[in-house]
N, C-alpha and C positions, 0 to 999 in steps of 0.2 A: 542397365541403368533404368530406374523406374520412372516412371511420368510423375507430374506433379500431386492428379489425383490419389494415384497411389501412394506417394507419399504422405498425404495429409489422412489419409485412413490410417497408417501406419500410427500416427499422432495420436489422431484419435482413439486408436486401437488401445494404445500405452498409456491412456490416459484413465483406461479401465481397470486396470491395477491399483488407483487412488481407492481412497475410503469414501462412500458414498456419501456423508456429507448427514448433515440435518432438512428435515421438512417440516414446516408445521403451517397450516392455514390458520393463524393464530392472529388473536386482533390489531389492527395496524396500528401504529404509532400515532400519538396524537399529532396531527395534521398543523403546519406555520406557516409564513410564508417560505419563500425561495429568493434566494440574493447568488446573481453571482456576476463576477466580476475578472476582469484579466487583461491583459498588456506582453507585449513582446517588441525588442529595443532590439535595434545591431549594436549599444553597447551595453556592458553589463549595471544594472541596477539595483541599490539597495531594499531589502526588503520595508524600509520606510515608505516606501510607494505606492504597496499593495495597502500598508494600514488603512490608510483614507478612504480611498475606495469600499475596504469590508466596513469601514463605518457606517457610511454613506448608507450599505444597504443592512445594516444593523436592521435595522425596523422590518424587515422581510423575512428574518430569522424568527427563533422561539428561542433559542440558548441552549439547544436539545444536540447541536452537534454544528462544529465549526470546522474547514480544513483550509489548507493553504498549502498548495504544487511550486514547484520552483523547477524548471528545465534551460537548459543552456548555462549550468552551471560555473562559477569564479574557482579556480583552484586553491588562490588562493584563503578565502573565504573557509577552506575542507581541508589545507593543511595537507594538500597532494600536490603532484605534479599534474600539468595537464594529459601527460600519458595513460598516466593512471587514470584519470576521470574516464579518458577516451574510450580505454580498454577493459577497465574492471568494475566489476556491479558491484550499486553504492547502495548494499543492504541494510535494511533499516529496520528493527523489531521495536514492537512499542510493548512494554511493560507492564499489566497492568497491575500485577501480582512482581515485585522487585525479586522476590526469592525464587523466581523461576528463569531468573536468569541463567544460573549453573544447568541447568538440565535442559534448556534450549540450546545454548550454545556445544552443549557437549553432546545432544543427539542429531541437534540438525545445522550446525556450522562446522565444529571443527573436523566431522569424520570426512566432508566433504567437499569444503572449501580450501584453498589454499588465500592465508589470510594476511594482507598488506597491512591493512592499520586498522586498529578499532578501540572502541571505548564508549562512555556516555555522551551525550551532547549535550553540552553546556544549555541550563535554564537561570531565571531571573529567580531562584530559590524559592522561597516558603511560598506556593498558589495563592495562602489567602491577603498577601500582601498588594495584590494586585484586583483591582474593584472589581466585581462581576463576575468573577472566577469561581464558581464553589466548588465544583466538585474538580477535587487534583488529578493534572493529567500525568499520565500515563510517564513513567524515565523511558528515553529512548538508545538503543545500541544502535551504534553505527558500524560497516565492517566495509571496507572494500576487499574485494575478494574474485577470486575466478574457482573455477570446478577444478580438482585436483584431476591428473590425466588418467590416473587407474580410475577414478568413479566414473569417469563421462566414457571413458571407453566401457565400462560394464555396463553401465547405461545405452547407450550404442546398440552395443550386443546383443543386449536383452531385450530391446525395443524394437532392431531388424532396421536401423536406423541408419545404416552404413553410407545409405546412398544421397543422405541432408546434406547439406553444409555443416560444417563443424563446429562453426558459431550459433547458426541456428538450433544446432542438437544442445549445446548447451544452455541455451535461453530456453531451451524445453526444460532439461535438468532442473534450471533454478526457478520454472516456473511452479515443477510438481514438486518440489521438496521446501516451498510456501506454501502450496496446497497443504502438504502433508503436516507442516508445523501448525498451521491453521488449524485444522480437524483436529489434533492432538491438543492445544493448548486453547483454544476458539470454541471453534465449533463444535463440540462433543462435551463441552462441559457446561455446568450450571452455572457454575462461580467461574468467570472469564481467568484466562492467566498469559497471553500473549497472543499476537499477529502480526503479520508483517505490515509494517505500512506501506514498504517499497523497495522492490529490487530490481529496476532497470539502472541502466549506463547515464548518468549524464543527469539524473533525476530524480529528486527527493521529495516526499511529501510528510505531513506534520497534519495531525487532527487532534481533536479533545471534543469532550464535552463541555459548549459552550460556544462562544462565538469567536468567527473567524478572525479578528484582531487580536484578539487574546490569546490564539496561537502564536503572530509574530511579536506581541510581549513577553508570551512566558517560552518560547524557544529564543528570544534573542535576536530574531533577525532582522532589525533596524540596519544593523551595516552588513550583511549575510547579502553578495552580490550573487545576482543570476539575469539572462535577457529575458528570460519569461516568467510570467508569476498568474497564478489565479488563484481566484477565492471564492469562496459556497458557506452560505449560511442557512443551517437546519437541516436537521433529521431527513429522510426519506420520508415519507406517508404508508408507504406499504411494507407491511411484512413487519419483524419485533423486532427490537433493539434494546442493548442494554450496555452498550461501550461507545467507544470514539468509533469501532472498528465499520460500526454501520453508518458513519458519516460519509458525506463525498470530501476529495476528491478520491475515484476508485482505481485502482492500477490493472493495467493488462499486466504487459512485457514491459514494455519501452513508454505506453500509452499513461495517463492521468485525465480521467474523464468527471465532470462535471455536467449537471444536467437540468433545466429545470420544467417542473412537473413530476408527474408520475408515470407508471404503468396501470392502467385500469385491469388489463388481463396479468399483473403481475405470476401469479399461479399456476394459469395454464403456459407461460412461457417458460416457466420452471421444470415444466415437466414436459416440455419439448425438447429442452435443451437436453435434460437426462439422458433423452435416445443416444445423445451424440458423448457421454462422459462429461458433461458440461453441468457438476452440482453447486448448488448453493451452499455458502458458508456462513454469513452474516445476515440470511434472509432478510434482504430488501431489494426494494425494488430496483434502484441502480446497478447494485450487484449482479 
C-alpha cells in the first residue's frame, strides 16, 4: 500500500497525459468592479433570494461576466431522487456553438458515462426579451451520470491508481475528461464551441455574459430550491476572455470558488503550476 505522497505524484503524474492547454501573456481584460455575494440555510431556498443580493451589487460589475453557484441541492427542483444527487455528478456543458452538441456528447459523455437523465435546462426563451441581456447565453446540457466500470477500471490501470479510493479515482476520471473536453472545444480554438460549467455531486453552477441576476432570469431559478447560493459580478482583470467560461464562479471537483480582486503575479503562477500538470484553460486569473 502506498503512502499518501505517493499517491498524489501518481495524480499528478496522470495528469501529464492531458493536452498542455493555451498560454498567452496577452492584454488583460478591461478591469470593473467585483461584487459578490452568498448565503447558506439548513433549509432549502429559492433562487429568488440570490436575485437581490446580485442587484445590490449590480454597480460593482461592468456586464463582462455574471455567475451564480447553487450547492446543497432540492431534488426535487432536478427531477431526481435524492440518491441520485447523492451519488452521481451533475454534469453540466454550456453551449456555445448549439451544433456541437452531437460531437461533445458522443466523444466525451456517452463512451464514458453511464447516463441517468439528461437534456437541456429550461430558459425564459428569447435573451433579448429580458432588459440588459445582449449578448445570448450559452443552451445548457445537464446529465447525471457516473463513470462506466470498464473506463474507470482502464483508467485505474493506466494511471497505477489501484491503491486510491475508488471514488476518488473516479472524481479524477471526470475531472481529466472536463479537462480534455475543454482543450478540444475551449481552449484550443478561436471561435469558442463548449465547456464544462460543472461536474461535482450535489452542485450546479450557471454563467453568461452579463450580470449575475440575469443568470437566475434567464435560467429560471426564482423557484429552483438549494441551501447555498453565491453570486460574482464581472469579468476577471487578468488574462483574455471571450465567453461566459472566463467568468467566476470556477469549479474544482466538488469546490465553486469566487473571489475578489486579482492576482498581480497572475503569469508566473501559471507557469509554476505547469511544473506540477496544473495548465490553464480559460486564462485568467481565477482560473
Amino acid at each position: 500500500m502506498r503512502n499518501l505522497n505517493e499517491m498524489v505524484d501518481e495524480i499528478i503524474a496522470s495528469r501529464g497525459k492531458l493536452p498542455s492547454g493555451t498560454f498567452e501573456n496577452g492584454k488583460p481584460a478591461e478591469e470593473g468592479g467585483c461584487g459578490v455575494t452568498g448565503f447558506i440555510a439548513n433549509i432549502p431556498m429559492s433562487g429568488k433570494h440570490i436575485f437581490e443580493p446580485s442587484v445590490q451589487m449590480h454597480n460593482r460589475g461592468n456586464g463582462k461576466g455574471g455567475g451564480i453557484a447553487a450547492v446543497g441541492l432540492d431534488p426535487e427542483s432536478l427531477g431526481v431522487t435524492q440518491q441520485v444527487l447523492d451519488t452521481h455528478y451533475l454534469l453540466q456543458v454550456a453551449l456555445l456553438d448549439p451544433k456541437a452538441a452531437r460531437q461533445v456528447e458522443r466523444e466525451f459523455v456517452s463512451p464514458h458515462f453511464e447516463i441517468h437523465t439528461s437534456g437541456l435546462i429550461p430558459t425564459a426563451g428569447d435573451y433579448r426579451d429580458i432588459k440588459g441581456l445582449d449578448i445570448r447565453p450559452p443552451d445548457v446540457m445537464r446529465y447525471f451520470v457516473r463513470v462506466k466500470q470498464k473506463a474507470l477500471d482502464k483508467f485505474i490501470s493506466d494511471n497505477n491508481l489501484q491503491d486510491l479510493d475508488p471514488r476518488r479515482a473516479e472524481d479524477e476520471f471526470v475531472y481529466q475528461n472536463s479537462y480534455r473536453l475543454n482543450d478540444k472545444f475551449y481552449a484550443s480554438l478561436g471561435e469558442k464551441q463548449a465547456f464544462v460549467l460543472s461536474h461535482a455531486r450535489n452542485l450546479m453552477i450557471l454563467k453568461i455574459v452579463g450580470y449575475a441576476e440575469l443568470v437566475a432570469k434567464y435560467y429560471l431559478l426564482d423557484n429552483f430550491k438549494a441551501h447555498g447560493w453565491i453570486a460574482h459580478q464581472r469579468y476577471p482583470t487578468k488574462g483574455r476572455v471571450w465567453h461566459p467560461g472566463g467568468a467566476h464562479p470556477f469549479i474544482g471537483m466538488d469546490e465553486a470558488l469566487v473571489h475578489n480582486g486579482d492576482f498581480a503575479n497572475y503569469y508566473s503562477i501559471s507557469e509554476y503550476l505547469r511544473q506540477y500538470n496544473i495548465n490553464p484553460q480559460f486564462l485568467t486569473d481565477t482560473e
